[in-house]
MIGUNU-141322 format. One record per atom (N, C-alpha, C): x, y, z. Coordinates in steps of 0.02 Angstrom, whole numbers, plus 32768, in hexadecimal, padded with zeros to 4 digits. Layout:
# residues N
XYZ ...
END
This chain:
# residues 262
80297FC38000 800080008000 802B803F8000 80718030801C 808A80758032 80A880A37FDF 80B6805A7FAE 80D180577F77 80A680797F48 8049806F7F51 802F80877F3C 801D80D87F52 801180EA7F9D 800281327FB2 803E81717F96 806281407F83 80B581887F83 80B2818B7F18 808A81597EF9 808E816A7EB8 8086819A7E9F 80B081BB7E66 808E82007E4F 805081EA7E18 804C81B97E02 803181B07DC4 7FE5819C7DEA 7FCE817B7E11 7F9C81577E18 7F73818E7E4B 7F43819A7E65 7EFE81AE7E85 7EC981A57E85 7EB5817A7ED6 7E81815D7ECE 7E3881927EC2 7E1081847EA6 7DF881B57E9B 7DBF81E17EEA 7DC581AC7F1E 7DA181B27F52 7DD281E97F7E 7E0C81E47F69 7E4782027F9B 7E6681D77FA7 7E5681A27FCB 7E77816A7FFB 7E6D81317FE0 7E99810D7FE4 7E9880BD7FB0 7E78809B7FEB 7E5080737FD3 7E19803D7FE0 7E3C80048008 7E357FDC804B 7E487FAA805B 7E4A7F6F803F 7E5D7F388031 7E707F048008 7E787F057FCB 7E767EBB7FAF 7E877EC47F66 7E5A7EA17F23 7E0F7EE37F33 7DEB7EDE7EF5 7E047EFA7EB6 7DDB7F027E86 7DD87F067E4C 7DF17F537E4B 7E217F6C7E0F 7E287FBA7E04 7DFA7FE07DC2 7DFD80007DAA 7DE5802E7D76 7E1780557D6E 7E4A80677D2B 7E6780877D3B 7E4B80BA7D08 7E4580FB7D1A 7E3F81267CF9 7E5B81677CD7 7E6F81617C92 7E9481947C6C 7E7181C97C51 7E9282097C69 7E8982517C4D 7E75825E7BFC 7E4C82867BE6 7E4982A77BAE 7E8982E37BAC 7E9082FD7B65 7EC283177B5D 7EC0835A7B85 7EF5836D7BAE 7EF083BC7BC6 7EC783A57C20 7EB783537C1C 7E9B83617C64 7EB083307C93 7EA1832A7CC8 7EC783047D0C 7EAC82E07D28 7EC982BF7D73 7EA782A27D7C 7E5282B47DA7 7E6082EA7DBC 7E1B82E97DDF 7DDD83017DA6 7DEA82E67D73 7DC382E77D38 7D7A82BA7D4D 7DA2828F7D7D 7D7D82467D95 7D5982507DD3 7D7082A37DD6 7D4E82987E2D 7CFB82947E3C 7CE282677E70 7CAD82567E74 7C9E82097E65 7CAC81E67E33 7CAE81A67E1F 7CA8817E7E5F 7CD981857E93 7CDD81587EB9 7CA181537EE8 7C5E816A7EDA 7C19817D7EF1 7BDA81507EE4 7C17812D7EAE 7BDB80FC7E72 7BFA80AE7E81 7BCF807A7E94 7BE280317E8D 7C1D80147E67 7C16802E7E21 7C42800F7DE5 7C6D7FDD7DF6 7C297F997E04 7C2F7F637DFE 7C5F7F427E3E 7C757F847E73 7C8A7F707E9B 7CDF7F8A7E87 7CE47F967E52 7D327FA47E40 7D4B7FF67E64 7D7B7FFE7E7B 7D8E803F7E8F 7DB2806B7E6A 7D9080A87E57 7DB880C07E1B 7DF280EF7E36 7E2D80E07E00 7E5481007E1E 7E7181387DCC 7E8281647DE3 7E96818D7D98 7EDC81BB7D98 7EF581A67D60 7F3181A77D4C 7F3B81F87D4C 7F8082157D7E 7F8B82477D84 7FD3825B7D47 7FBA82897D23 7FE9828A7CEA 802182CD7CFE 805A82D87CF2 808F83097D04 806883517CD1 807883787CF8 806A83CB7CC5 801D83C97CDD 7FEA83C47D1E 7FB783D77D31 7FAA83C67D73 7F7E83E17D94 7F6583DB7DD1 7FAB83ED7E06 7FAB83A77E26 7FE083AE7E5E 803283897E4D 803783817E0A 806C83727DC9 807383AB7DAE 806283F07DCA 806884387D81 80B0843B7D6F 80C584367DB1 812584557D9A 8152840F7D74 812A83DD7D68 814883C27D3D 813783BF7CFD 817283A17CBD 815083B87C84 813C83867C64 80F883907C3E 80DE83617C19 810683347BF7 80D883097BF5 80FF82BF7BCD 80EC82BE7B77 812E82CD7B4D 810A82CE7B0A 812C82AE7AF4 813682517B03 814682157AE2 813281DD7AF7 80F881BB7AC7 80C981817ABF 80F0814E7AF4 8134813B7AE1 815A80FA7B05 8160811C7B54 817B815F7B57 817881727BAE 8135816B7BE3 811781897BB7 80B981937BD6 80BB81407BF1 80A581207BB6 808380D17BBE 80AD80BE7BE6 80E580B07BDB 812080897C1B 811B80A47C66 812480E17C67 811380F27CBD 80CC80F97CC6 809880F07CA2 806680D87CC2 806080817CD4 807B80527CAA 8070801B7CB8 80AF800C7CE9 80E580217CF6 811180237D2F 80EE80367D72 80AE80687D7C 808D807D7DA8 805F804F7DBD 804A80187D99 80147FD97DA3 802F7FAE7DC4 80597FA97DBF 80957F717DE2 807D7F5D7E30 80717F867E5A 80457F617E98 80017F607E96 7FFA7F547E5A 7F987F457E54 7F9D7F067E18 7FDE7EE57E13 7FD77EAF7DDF 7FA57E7A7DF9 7FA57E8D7E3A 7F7C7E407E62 7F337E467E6A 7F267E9B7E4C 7EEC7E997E4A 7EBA7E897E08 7E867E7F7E01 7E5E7E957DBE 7E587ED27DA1 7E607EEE7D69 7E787F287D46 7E407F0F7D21 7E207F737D08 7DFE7F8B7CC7 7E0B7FC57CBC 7E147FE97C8E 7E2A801F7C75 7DEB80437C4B 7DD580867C4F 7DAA80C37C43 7DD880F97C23 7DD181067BE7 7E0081397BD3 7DC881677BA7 7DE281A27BAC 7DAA81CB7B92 7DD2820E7B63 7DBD82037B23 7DE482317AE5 7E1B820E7AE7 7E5E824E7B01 7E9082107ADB 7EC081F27B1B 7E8681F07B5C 7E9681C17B83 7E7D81677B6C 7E5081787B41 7E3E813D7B11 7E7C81297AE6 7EA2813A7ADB 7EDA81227A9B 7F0B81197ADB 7F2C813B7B12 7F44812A7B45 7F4880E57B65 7EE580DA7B7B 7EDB80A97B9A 7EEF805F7B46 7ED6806D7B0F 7EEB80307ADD 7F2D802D7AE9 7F5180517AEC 7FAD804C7AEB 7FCB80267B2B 7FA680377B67 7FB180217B9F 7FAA7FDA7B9E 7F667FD57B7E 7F687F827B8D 7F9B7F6D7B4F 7FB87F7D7B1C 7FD07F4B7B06 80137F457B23 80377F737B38 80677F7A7B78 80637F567BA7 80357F4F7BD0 80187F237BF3 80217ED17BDC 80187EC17B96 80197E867B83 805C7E7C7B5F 807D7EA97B47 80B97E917B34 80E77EA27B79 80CD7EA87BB2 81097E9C7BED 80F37E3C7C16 80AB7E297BF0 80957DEC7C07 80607DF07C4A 80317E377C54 800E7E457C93 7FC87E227C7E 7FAD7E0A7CA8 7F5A7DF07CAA 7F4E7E387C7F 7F0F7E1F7C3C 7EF17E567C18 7ECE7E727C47 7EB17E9E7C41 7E967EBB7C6A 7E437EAE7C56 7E187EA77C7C 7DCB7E917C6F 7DB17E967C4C 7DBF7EE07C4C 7D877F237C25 7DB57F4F7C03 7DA07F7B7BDB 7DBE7FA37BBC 7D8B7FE97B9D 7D7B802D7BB0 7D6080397B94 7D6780807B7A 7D62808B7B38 7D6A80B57B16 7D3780F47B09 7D3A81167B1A 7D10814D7B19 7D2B81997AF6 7CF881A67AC1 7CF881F07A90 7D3781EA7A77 7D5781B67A53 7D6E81C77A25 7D7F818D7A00 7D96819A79CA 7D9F81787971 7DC4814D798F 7DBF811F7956 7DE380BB796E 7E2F80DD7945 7E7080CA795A 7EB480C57948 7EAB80D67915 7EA780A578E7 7EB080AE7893 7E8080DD7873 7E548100788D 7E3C8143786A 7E58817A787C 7E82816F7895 7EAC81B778AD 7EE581C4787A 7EF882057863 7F1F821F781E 7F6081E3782E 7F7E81D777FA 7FBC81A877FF 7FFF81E377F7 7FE2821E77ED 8025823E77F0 8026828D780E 8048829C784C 804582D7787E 80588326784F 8023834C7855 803683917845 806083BF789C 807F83E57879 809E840F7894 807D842578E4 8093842E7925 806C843C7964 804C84797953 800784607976 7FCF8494795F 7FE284F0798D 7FDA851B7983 7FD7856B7991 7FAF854D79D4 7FB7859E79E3 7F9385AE7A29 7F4685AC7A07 7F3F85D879D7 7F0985D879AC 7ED885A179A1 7EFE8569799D 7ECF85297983 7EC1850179BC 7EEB850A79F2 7EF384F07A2D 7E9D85147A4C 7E98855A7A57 7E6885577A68 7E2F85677A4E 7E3A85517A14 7DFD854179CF 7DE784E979EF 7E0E84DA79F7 7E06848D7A21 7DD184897A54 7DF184AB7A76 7DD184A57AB5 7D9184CC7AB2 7D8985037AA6 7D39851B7A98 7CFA84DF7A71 7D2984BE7A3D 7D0284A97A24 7CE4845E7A47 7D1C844C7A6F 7CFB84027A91 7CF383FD7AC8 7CEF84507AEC 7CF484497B3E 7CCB84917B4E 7CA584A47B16 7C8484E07B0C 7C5E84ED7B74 7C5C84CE7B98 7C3284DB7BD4 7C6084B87C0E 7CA084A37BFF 7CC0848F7C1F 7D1184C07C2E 7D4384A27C18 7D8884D37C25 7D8A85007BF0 7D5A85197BB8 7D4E85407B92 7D3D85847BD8 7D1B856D7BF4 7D0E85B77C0E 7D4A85CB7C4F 7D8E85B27C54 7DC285A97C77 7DF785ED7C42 7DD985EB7C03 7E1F860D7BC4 7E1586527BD7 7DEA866C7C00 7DD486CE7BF3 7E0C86D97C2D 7E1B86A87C4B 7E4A86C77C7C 7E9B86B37C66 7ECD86E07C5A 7F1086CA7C45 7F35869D7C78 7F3886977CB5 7F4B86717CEF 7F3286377CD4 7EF886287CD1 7ED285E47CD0 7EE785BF7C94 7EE086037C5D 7EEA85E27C17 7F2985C57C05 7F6385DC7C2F 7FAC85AE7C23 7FA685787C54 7F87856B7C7F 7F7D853B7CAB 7F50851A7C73 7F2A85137C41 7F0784F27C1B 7F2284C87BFA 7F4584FF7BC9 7F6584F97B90 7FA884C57B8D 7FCC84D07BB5 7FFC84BB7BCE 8019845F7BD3 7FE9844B7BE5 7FE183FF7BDC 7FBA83F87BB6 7F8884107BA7 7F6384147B56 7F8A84087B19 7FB0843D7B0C 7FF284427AD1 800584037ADD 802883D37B1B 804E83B47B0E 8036836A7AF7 7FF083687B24 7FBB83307B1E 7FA483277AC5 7FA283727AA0 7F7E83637A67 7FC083547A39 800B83547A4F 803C834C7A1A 803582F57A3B 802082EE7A61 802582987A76 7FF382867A24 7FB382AA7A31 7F7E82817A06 7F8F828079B3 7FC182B979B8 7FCD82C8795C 7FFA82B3794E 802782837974 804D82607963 805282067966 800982077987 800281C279A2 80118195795C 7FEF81857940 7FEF81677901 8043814478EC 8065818778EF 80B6816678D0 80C7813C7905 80BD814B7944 80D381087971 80A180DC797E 805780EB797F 803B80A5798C 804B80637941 805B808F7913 8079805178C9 80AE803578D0 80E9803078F7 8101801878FD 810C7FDC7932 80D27FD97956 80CB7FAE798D 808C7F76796B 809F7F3679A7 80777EFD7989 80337F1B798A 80037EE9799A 7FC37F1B7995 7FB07ED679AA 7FB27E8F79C2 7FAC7E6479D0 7F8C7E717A1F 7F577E557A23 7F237E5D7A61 7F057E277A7F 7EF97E257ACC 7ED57DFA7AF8 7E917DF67AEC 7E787DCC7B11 7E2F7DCE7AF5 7DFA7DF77B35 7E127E577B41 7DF07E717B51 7DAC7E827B48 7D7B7E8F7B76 7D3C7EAB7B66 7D4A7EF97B57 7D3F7F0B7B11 7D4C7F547B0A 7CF67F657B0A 7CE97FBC7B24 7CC17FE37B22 7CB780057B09 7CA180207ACD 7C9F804B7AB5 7C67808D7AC3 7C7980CB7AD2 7C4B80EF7AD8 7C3E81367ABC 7C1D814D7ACD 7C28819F7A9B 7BE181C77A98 7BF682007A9D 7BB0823C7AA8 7BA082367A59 7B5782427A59 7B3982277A1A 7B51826C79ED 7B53829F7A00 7B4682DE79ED 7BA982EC79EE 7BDA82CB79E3 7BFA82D379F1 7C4382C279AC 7C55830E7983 7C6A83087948 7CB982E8794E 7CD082DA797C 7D1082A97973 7D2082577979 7CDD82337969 7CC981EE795E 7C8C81FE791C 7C94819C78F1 7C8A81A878BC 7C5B817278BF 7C3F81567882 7C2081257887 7C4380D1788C 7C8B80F2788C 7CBF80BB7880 7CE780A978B6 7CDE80C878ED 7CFE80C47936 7CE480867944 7CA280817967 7C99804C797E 7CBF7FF67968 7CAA7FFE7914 7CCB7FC178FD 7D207FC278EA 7D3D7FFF78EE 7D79801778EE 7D8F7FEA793C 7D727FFF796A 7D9E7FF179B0 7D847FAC79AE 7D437F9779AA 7D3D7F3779A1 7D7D7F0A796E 7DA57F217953 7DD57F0E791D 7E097F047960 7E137F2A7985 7E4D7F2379A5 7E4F7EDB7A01 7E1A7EC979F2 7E127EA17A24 7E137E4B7A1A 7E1B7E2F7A2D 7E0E7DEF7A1E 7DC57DD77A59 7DB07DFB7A8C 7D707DED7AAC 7D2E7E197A7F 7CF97E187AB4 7CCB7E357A9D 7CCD7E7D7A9E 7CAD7EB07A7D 7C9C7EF07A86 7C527F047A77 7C577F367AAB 7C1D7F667AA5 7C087FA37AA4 7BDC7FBF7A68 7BD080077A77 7B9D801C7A92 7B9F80597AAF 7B70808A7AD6 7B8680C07ACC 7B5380F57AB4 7B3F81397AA1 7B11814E7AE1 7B3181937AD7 7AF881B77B12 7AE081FF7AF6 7AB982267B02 7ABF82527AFF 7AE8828A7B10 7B0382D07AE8 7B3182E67AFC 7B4F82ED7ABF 7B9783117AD1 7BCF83177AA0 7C18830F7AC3 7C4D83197AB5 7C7E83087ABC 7C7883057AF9 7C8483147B24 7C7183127B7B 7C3882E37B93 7C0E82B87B6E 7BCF829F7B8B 7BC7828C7BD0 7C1C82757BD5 7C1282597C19 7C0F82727C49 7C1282C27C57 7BF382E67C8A 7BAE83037C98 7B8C83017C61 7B43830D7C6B 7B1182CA7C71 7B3B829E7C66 7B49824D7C4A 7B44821D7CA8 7B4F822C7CD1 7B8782207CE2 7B6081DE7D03 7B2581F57D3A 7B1181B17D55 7B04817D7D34 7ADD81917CF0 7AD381527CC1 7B0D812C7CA1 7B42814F7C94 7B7D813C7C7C 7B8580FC7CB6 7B8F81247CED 7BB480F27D12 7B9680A57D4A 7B5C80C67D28 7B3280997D3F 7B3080577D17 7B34807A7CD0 7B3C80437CB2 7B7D801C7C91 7BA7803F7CA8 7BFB80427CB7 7C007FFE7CDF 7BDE801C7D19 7BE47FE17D69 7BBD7F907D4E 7B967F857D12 7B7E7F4F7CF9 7BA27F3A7CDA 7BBE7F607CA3 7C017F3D7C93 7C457F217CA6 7C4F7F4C7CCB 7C937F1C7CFF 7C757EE87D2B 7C367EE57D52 7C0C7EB87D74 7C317E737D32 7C057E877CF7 7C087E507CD1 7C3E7E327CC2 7C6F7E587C9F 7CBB7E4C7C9F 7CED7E1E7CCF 7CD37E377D17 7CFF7E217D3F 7CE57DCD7D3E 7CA37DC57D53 7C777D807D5A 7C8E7D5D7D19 7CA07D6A7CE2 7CC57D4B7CA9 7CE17D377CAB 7D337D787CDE 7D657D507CD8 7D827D2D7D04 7D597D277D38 7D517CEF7D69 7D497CAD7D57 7D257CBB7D21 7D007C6F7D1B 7D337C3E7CFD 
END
């Protein structure tokens, strides 16, 4: 436990890690955000699993360090950070391009030889291979918060009128979106060979950065079953989203885990 309270990377999302050794959730950031992205979760059953969410360098109580802008660093010291939860049951929740995060993780995860992890679930955004195969130039301040207005219009959109806040935004933003515009050249060179996870697929119906090709895009990459769920909403669904999400979140790991028991 003590290995786990002193991590920089991990936070349970309750504050305080949970006595024994049930099931985790681990949960990854959208681009530009942290971990208390998650806060509240730990309020909801989900299946009994305790969510815990991945604290990334360049935000929150990580500011004075600097963002991580290389695919092999990110994935490795997060799955170096799992290391006293190998004995537990693992599912992973990634949301935007904590979704391409959480796919990378597990295959990290499986090319180090770790139990797959149960669950897997992908939320608001495009399956791997619809994403451009080749990176333009790091986007301006300009496009940066052309970004953010447009997919967070009621969220850290209304954080930019203040200049303090807005480099506190921006800041791991920039570095998070050179992660996503470059993903492609390094996820092609890695196997792509997979466990037979339950992937999730999910996504705000109203929500212009998933296609009609995601769903069966991210079913390509599994060797278990997958499933989609739409909600109402747009890029964010999962905060206006949230009890139903996770309500029906907590049925799916319920199910998952009773699977992989069996």
């Amino acid at each position: 436990m003590n290995e786990l309270t002193h991590s920089h990377w991990l936070r349970p999302c309750g504050g305080r890690w949970r006595e024994g050794n049930g099931p985790v959730l681990l949960c990854l950031p959208y681009a530009g955000g942290g971990a208390l992205s998650y806060a509240g979760w730990e309020q909801y059953p989900l299946g009994g699993f305790e969510p815990v969410a991945v604290r990334l360098p360049g935000r929150e109580d990580r500011f004075e360090e600097e963002p991580v802008t290389d695919w092999a660093v990110l994935v490795s010291a997060i799955a170096d950070s799992l290391t006293p939860l190998a004995h537990r049951p693992l599912a992973v929740f990634g949301h935007s391009l904590g979704a391409l995060t959480g796919y990378e993780l597990l295959r990290e995860l499986n090319r180090r030889g770790h139990p797959a992890p149960v669950l897997f679930a992908a939320s608001a955004h495009q399956a791997p291979q619809e994403m451009p195969t080749r990176a333009g130039p790091p986007r301006t301040t300009g496009e940066l918060l052309d970004y953010v207005r447009r997919l967070d219009r009621d969220g850290t959109a209304a954080l930019l009128d203040d200049p303090e806040w807005r480099e506190m935004v921006l800041r791991p933003l920039r570095a998070d979106l050179r992660l996503h515009d470059v993903y492609r050249s390094y996820a092609d060179r890695a196997d792509r060979s997979m466990p037979a996870t339950h992937f999730v697929v999910l996504a705000g119906e109203d929500d212009p950065t998933v296609s009609a090709r995601t769903h069966p895009g991210w079913a390509q990459l599994t060797t278990g079953r997958s499933t989609r769920r739409d909600y109402p909403g747009g890029h964010f669904y999962l905060r206006e989203q949230r009890e139903r999400l996770l309500t029906d979140l907590g049925q799916d790991l319920t199910d998952a885990l009773q699977g992989g028991l069996r």
